[in-house]
C-alpha positions as CSV (number, residue, x, y, z in Angstrom):
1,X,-29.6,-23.4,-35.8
2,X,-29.3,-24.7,-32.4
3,X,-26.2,-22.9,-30.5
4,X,-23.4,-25.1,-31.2
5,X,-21.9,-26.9,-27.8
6,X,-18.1,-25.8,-27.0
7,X,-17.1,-29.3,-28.5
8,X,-18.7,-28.6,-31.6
9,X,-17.1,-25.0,-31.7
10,X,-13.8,-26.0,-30.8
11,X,-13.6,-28.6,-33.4
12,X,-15.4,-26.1,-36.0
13,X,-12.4,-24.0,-35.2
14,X,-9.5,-26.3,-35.6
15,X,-11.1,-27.4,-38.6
16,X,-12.2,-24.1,-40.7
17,X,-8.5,-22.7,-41.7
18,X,-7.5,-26.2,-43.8
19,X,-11.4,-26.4,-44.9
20,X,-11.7,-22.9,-46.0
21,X,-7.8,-23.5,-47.9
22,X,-9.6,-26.4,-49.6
23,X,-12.4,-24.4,-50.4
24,X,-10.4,-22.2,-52.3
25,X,-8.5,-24.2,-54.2
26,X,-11.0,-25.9,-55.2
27,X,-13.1,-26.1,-59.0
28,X,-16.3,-24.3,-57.8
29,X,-15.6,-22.6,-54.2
30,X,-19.2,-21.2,-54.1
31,X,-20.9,-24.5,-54.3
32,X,-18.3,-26.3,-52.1
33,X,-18.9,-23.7,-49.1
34,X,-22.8,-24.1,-49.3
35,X,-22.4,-27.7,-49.5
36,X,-20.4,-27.8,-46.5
37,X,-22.6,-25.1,-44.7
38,X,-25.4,-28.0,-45.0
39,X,-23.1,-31.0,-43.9
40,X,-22.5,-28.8,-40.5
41,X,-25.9,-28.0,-40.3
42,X,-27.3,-31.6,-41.2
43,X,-24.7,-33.1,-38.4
44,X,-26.0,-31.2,-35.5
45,X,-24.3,-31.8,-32.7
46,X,-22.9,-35.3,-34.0
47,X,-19.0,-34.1,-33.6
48,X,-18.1,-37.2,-34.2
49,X,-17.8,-36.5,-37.6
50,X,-15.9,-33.5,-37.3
51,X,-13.5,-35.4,-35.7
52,X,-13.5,-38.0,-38.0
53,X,-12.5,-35.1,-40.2
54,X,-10.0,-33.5,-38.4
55,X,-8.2,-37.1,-37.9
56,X,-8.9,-37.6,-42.0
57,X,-7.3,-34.8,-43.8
58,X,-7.0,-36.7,-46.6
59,X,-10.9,-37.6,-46.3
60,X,-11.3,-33.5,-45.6
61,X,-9.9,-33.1,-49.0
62,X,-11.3,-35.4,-50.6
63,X,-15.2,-34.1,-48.8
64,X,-14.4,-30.6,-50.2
65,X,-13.7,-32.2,-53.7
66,X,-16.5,-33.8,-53.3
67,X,-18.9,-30.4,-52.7
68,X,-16.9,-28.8,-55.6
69,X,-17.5,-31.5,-58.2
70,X,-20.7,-33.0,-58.2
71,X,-24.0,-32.0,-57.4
72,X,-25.5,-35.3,-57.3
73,X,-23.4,-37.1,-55.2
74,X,-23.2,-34.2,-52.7
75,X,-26.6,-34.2,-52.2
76,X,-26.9,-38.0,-51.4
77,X,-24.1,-37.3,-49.3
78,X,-25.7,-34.5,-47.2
79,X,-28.4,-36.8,-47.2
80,X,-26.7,-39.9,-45.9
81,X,-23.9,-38.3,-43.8
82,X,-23.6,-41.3,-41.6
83,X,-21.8,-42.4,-45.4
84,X,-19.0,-40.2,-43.9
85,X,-17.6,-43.4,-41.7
86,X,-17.3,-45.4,-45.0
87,X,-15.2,-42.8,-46.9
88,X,-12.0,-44.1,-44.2
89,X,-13.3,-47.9,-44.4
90,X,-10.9,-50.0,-46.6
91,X,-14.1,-51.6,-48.1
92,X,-15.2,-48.5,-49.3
93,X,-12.0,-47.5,-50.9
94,X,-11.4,-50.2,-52.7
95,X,-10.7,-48.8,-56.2
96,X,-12.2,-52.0,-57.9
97,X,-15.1,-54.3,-57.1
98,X,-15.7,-57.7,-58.7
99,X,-19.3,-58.4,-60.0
100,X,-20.0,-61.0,-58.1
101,X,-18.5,-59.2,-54.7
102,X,-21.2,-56.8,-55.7
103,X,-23.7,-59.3,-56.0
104,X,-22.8,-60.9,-52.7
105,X,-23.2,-57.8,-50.5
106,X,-26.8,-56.7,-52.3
107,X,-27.9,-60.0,-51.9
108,X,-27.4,-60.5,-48.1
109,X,-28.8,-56.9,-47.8
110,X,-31.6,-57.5,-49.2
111,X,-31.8,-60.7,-47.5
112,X,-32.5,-58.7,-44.6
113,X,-34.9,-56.3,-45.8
114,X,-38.6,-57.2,-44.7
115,X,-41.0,-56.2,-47.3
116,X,-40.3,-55.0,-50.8
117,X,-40.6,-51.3,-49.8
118,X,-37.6,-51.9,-48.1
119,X,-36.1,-53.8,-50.3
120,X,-36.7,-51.2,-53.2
121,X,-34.9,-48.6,-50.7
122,X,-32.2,-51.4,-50.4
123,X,-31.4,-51.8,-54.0
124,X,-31.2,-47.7,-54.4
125,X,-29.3,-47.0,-51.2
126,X,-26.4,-49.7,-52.6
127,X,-26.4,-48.4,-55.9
128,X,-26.0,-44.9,-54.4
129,X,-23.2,-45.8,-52.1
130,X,-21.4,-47.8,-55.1
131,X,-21.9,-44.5,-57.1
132,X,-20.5,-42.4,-54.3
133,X,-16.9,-45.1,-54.1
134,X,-17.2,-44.7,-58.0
135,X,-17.3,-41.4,-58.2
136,X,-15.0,-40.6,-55.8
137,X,-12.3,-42.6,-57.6
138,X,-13.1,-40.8,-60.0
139,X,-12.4,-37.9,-58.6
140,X,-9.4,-38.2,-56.9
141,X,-7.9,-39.7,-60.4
142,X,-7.2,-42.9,-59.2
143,X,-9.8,-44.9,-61.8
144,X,-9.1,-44.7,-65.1
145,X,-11.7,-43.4,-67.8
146,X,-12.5,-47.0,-69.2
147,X,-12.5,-48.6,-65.7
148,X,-15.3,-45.8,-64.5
149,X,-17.6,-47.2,-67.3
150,X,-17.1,-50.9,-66.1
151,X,-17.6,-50.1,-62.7
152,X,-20.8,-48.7,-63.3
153,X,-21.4,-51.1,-65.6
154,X,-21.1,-54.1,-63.1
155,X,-22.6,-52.6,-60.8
156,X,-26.1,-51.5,-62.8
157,X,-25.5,-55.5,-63.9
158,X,-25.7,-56.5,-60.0
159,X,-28.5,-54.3,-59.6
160,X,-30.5,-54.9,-62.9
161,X,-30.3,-59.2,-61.8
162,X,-31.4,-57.9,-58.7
163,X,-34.5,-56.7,-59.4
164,X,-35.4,-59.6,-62.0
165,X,-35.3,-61.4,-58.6
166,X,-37.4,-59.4,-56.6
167,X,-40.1,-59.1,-59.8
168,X,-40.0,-62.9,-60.2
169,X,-40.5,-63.1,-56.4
170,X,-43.6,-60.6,-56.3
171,X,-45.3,-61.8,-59.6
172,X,-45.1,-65.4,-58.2
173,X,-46.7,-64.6,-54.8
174,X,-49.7,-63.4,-57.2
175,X,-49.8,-65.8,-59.9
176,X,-49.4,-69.1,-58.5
177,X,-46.0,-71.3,-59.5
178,X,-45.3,-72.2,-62.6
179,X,-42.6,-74.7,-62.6
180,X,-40.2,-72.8,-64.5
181,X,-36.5,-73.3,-63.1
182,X,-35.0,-69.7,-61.9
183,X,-32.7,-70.3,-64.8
184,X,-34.4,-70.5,-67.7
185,X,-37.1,-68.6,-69.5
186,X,-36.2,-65.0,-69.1
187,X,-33.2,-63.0,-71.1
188,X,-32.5,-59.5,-70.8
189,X,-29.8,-57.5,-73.5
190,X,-28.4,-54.6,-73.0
191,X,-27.8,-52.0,-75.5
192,X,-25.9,-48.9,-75.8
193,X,-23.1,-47.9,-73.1
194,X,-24.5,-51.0,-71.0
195,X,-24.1,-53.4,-73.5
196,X,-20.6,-52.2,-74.6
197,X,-19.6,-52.2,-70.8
198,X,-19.6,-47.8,-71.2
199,X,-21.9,-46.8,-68.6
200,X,-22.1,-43.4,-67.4
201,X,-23.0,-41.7,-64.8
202,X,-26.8,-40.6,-66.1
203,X,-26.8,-43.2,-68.9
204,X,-30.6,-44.6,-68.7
205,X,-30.2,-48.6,-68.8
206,X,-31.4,-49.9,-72.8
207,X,-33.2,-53.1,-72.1
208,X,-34.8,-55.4,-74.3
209,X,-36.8,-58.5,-72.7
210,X,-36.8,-61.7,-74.6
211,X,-38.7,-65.3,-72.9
212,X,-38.5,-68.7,-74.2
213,X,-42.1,-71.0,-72.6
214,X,-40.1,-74.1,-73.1
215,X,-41.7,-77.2,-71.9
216,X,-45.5,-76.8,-72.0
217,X,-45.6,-79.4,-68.8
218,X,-43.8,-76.3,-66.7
219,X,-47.4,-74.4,-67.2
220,X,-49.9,-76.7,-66.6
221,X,-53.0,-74.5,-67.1
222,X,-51.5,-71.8,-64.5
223,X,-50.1,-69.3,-66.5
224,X,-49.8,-67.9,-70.0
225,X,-46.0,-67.5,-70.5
226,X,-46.7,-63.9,-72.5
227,X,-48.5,-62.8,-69.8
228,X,-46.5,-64.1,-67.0
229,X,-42.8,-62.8,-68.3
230,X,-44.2,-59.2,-69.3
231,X,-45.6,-58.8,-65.6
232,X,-42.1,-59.9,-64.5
233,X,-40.4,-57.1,-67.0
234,X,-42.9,-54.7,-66.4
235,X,-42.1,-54.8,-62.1
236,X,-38.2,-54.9,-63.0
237,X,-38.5,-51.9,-64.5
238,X,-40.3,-51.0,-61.8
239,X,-37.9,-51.6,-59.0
240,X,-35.4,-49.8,-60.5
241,X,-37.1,-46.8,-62.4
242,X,-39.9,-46.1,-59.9
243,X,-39.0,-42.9,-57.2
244,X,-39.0,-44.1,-53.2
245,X,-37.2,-42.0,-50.8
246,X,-34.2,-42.7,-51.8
247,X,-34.9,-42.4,-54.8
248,X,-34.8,-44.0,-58.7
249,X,-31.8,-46.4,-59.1
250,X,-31.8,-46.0,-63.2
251,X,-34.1,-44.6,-65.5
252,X,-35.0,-47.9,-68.0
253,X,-34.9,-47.8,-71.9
254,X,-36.8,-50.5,-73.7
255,X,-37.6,-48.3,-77.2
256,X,-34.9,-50.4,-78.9
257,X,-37.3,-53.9,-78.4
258,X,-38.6,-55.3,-81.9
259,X,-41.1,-52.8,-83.5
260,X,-39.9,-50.1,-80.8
261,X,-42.7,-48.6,-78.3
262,X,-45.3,-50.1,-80.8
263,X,-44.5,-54.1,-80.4
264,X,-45.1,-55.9,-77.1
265,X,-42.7,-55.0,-74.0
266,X,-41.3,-58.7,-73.9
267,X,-41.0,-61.3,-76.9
268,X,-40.7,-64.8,-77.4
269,X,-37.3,-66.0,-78.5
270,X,-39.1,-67.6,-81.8
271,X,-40.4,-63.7,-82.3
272,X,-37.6,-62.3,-81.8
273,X,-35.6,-64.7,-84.0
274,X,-38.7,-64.1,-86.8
275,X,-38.4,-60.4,-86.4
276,X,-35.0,-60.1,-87.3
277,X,-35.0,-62.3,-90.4
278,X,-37.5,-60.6,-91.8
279,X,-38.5,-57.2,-90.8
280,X,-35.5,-55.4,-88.9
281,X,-34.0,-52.1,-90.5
282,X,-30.9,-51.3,-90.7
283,X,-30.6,-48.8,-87.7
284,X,-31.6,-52.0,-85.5
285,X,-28.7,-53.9,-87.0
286,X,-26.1,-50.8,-85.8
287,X,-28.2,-50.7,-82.2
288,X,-27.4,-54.4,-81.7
289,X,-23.7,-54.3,-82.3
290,X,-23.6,-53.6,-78.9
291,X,-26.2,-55.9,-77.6
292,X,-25.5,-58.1,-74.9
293,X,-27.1,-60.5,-72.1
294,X,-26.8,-58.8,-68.6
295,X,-29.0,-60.5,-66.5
296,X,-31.7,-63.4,-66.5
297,X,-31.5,-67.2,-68.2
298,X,-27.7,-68.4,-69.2
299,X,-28.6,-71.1,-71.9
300,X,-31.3,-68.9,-73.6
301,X,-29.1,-65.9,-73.2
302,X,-26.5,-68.0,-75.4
303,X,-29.1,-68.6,-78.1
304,X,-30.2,-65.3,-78.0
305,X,-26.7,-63.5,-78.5
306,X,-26.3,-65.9,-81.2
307,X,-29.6,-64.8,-83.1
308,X,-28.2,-61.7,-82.3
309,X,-24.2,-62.2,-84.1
310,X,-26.1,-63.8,-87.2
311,X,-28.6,-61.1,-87.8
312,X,-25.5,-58.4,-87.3
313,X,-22.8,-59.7,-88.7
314,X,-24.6,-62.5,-91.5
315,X,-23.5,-59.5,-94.5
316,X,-21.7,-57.3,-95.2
317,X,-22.7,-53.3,-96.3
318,X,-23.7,-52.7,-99.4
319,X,-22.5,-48.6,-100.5
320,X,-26.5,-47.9,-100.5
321,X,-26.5,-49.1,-96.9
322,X,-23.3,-47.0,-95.8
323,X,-24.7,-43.9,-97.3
324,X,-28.0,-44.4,-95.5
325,X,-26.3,-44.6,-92.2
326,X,-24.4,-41.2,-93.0
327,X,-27.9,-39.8,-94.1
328,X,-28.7,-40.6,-90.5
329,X,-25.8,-38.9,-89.0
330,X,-26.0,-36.0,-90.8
331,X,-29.7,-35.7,-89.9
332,X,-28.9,-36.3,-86.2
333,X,-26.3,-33.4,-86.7
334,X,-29.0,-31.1,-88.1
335,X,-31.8,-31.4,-85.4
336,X,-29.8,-32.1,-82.2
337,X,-25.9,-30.8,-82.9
338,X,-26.2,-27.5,-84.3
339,X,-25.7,-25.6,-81.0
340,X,-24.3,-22.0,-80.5
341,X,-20.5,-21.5,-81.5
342,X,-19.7,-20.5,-77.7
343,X,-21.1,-23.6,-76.4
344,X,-19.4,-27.2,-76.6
345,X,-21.6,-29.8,-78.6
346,X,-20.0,-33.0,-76.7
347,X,-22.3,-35.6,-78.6
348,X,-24.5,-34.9,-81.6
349,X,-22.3,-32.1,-83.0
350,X,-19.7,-32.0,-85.5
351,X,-16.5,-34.1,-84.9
352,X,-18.4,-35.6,-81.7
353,X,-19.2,-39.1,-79.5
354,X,-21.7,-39.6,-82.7
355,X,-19.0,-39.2,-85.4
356,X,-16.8,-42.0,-83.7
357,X,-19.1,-44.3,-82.9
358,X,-21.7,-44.2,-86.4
359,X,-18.1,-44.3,-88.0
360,X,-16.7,-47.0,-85.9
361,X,-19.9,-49.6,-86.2
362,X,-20.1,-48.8,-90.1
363,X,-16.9,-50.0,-90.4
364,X,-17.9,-53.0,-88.4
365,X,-20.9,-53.8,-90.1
366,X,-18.9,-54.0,-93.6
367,X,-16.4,-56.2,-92.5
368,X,-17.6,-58.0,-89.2
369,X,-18.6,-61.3,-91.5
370,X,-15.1,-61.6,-92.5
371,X,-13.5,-60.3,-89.5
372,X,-14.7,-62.0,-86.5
373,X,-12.0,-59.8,-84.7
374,X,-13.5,-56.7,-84.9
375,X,-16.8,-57.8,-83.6
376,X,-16.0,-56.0,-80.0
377,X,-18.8,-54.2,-78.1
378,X,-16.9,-51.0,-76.8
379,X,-15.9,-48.5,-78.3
380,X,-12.8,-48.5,-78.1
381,X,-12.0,-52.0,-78.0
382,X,-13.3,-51.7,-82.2
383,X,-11.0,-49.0,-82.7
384,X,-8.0,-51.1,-81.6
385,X,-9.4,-54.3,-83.7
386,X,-9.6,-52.4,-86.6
387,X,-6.7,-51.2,-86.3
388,X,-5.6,-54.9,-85.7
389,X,-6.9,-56.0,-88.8
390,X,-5.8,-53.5,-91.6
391,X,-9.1,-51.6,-91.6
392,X,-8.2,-48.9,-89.8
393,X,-5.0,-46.7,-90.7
394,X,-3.0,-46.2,-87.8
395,X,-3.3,-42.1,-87.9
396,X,-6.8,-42.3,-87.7
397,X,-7.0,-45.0,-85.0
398,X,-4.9,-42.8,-83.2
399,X,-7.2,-39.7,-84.1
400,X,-10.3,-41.4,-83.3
401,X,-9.2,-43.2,-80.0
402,X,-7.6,-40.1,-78.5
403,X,-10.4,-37.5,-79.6
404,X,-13.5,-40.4,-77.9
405,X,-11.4,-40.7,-74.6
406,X,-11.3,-36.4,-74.9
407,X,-15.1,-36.0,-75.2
408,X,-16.2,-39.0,-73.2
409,X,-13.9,-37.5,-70.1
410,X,-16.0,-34.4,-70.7
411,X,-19.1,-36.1,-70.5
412,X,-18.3,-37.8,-67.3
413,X,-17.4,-34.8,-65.3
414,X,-20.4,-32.9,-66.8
415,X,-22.6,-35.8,-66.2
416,X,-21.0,-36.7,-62.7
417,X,-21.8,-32.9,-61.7
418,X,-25.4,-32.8,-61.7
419,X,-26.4,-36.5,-63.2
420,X,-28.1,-35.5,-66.2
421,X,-27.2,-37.0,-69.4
422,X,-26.0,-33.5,-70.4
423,X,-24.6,-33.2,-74.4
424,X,-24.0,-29.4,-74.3
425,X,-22.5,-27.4,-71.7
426,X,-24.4,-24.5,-71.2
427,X,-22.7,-21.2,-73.4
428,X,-21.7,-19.1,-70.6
429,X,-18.0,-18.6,-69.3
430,X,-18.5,-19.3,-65.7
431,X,-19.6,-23.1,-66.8
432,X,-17.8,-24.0,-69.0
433,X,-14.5,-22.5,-66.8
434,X,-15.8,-25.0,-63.8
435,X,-15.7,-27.6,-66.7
436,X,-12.1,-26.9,-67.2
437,X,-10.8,-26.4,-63.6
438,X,-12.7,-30.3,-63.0
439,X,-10.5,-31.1,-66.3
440,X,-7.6,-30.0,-64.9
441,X,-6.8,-27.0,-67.0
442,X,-5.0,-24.7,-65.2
443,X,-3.5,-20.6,-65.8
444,X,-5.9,-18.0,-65.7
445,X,-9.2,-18.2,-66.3
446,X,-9.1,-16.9,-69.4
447,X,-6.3,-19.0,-70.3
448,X,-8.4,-22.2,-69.2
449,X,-11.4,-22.0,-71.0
450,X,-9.6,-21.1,-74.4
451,X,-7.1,-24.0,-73.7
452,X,-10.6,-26.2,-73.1
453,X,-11.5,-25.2,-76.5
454,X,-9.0,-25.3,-78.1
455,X,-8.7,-28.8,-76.9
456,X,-12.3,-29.8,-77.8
457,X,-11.9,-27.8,-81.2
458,X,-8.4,-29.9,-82.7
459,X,-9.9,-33.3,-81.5
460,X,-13.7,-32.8,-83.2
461,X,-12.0,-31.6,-86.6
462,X,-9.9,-34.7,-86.4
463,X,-12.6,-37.0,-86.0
464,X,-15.1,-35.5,-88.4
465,X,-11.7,-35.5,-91.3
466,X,-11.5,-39.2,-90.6
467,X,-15.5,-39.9,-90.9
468,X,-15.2,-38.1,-94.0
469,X,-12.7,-40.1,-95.4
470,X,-13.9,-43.3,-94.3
471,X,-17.6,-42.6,-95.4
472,X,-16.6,-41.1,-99.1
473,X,-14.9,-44.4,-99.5
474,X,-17.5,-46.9,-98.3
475,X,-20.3,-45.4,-100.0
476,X,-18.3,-45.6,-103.1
């Protein structure tokens, strides 16, 4: 490195006995000192930001945290260091963002960016930053859990109607204009953690694309509305999914569309509609429980959603039907959740995120026809109105809302390290210790990672009892 200016030393040396106390104390030392070995490095002779530090301790803290916790946004960090001003804004540090105050900010961003290459680094930069306030919310404790998942939920909803716009701008500059208003003709659900306002940190986004070509007069000869709406899906996912320097802003799902990766990428509402009267399986019914419209077309996302509550929720379960979603389940178990005893299964293995939520939408599908109440997207939201209605005993409620808040706080600090959507952690003591030290267990190290699974151990045997229970009955 260049030798360091006496201001840069000076400050270097004011700062180092709190930084290397941080260091210490913190969940993984080793990968907090390297981190911060880069920062240095990557600032030069900026010392303006080791003042900002010095002036900050809170933010010095909260930096080293940072380094310690989570790969992924360190390394945007070291990339980005300027980011380091925003961390003592008060915009940044807002705990909670509105949608549309996310909205508003992208949008006069991009209103500023040229060309689409920089309007594609744009839309990844924002979603990086809005990760980076997110995360370190998260970190410092001060969002809860459920907030995290709508955070990032709203904000991959800001940037998903984002990129609609920019794919509806680039496919029009090629194909001519049809006159279709910017609010009507394209719907977009989303499925999975999106849908049910759970997003995680690496969760991919599960889209499905649904048009309607309304009035025939809006073509005129210009355009075949097929054509024309699976170009604009096929650049949305592009502008969010495709790497640029900065990056990817979300990896995009769309296997979940009518007749999966074999039927077309974007269907006609009257397809759609056909589709699920007649040829749908039973899986598809459990997917769209959580479906939902997150971007494009209000009206037809209204008649959508309502094709959508019809086809879930027009019967009930028959005991054939419950047993062939437990079939399911315990075939998932068999090819993804046997794992090694020393390693924690957080998802497909026994007593995990699978358990509670096949468990939780079974018992939804049986009864959502008579109990509109219980027809609730997240997760836990359907706990609580099943409960509500009697369908639910209160023990088990309690067993299955306290065991998914356990393992879905060990996914997010798994997946919030390296942003992977990881379901095991890997069986060795030193990972699954910096698990527990991010989780808050404390005592000896020893003492941690037994208390970890201990913890991980009483919750997934009392969710599997409760599947048990509650699957024995229904298939009965």
């Amino acid at each position: 490195h260049a030798p360091a200016s006496a201001r840069r030393r000076a400050a270097l040396v004011r700062l180092a006995p709190a930084l290397l106390t941080e260091i210490s104390r913190s969940a993984a030392p080793e990968r907090a000192l390297h981190h911060l070995a880069t920062f240095v490095s990557t600032i030069g002779a900026r010392t303006s930001y080791l003042h900002l530090l010095l002036e900050n301790p809170g933010v010095m803290r909260l930096l080293v945290r940072l380094f310690a916790t989570s790969e992924f946004l360190s390394a945007f960090f070291l990339r980005h260091p300027e980011v380091l001003d925003s961390l003592v804004r008060a915009d940044l540090m807002r705990i909670v963002r509105a949608r549309e105050d996310l909205a508003a900010e992208l949008a006069a961003r991009l209103a500023a960016a040229p060309d689409l290459e920089s309007r594609l680094d744009t839309l990844r930069r924002f979603r990086h930053e809005e990760f980076l306030r997110v995360g370190v919310h998260d970190i410092e404790g001060t969002l809860e859990p459920a907030e995290v998942g709508r955070q990032l939920t709203h904000l991959a909803e800001t940037c998903l109607a984002a990129a609609l716009a920019i794919a509806r701008r680039e496919v029009l500059a090629r194909v001519g204009v049809p006159a279709v208003p910017e609010s009507e003709g394209l719907a977009v659900l989303g499925l999975g953690t999106l849908g049910g306002g759970e997003l995680g940190y690496a969760s991919d986004l599960d889209l499905i694309f649904v048009y309607d070509p309304g009035d025939p007069a809006w073509w005129s000869g210009r355009a075949v509305p097929h054509e024309f709406f699976t170009r604009i899906a096929e650049r949305t996912i592009s502008a969010l999914a495709t790497p640029t320097r900065e990056g990817i802003a979300y990896r995009i799902d769309t296997r979940l569309r009518p007749s999966g990766n074999q039927g077309p990428l974007v269907s006609s509402l009257e397809a759609f509609a056909a589709y699920h009267r007649t040829g749908a399986r039973l899986w598809e019914r459990q997917a769209l429980i959580k479906a939902r419209v997150v971007a494009g077309a209000p009206a037809l996302g209204a008649r959508l959603e309502a094709i959508v509550a019809e086809f879930v929720y027009g019967h009930g379960l028959s005991p054939a039907e419950v047993a062939e979603i437990a079939g399911v389940r315990a075939r998932i178990e068999r090819e993804r959740g046997a794992a090694d005893e020393q390693a924690v299964n957080i998802k497909t293995g026994r007593g995990g995120l699978v358990d509670v939520e096949f468990l939780v939408q079974m018992l939804q599908l049986r009864h959502g026809q008579v109990h509109p109440a219980v027809r609730v997207r997240d997760t836990p939201g359907a706990i609580t109105a099943l409960a509500a209605a009697g369908l639910l005993p209160p023990a088990d409620a309690r067993a299955l809302a306290e065991g998914y808040a356990f393992l879905r706080a060990l996914e997010s600090r798994l997946r919030l390290e390296h942003n992977q959507p990881l379901e095991v952690t890997a069986a060795d003591p030193a990972a699954l210790l910096s698990l527990a030290r991010r989780l808050g267990y404390d005592g000896t190290d020893a003492a941690a990672v037994a208390a970890l699974r201990a913890d991980h151990a009483r919750h997934g045997e009392a969710i599997r009892a409760v599947y048990d229970r509650h699957f024995a009955s229904g298939a009965r």
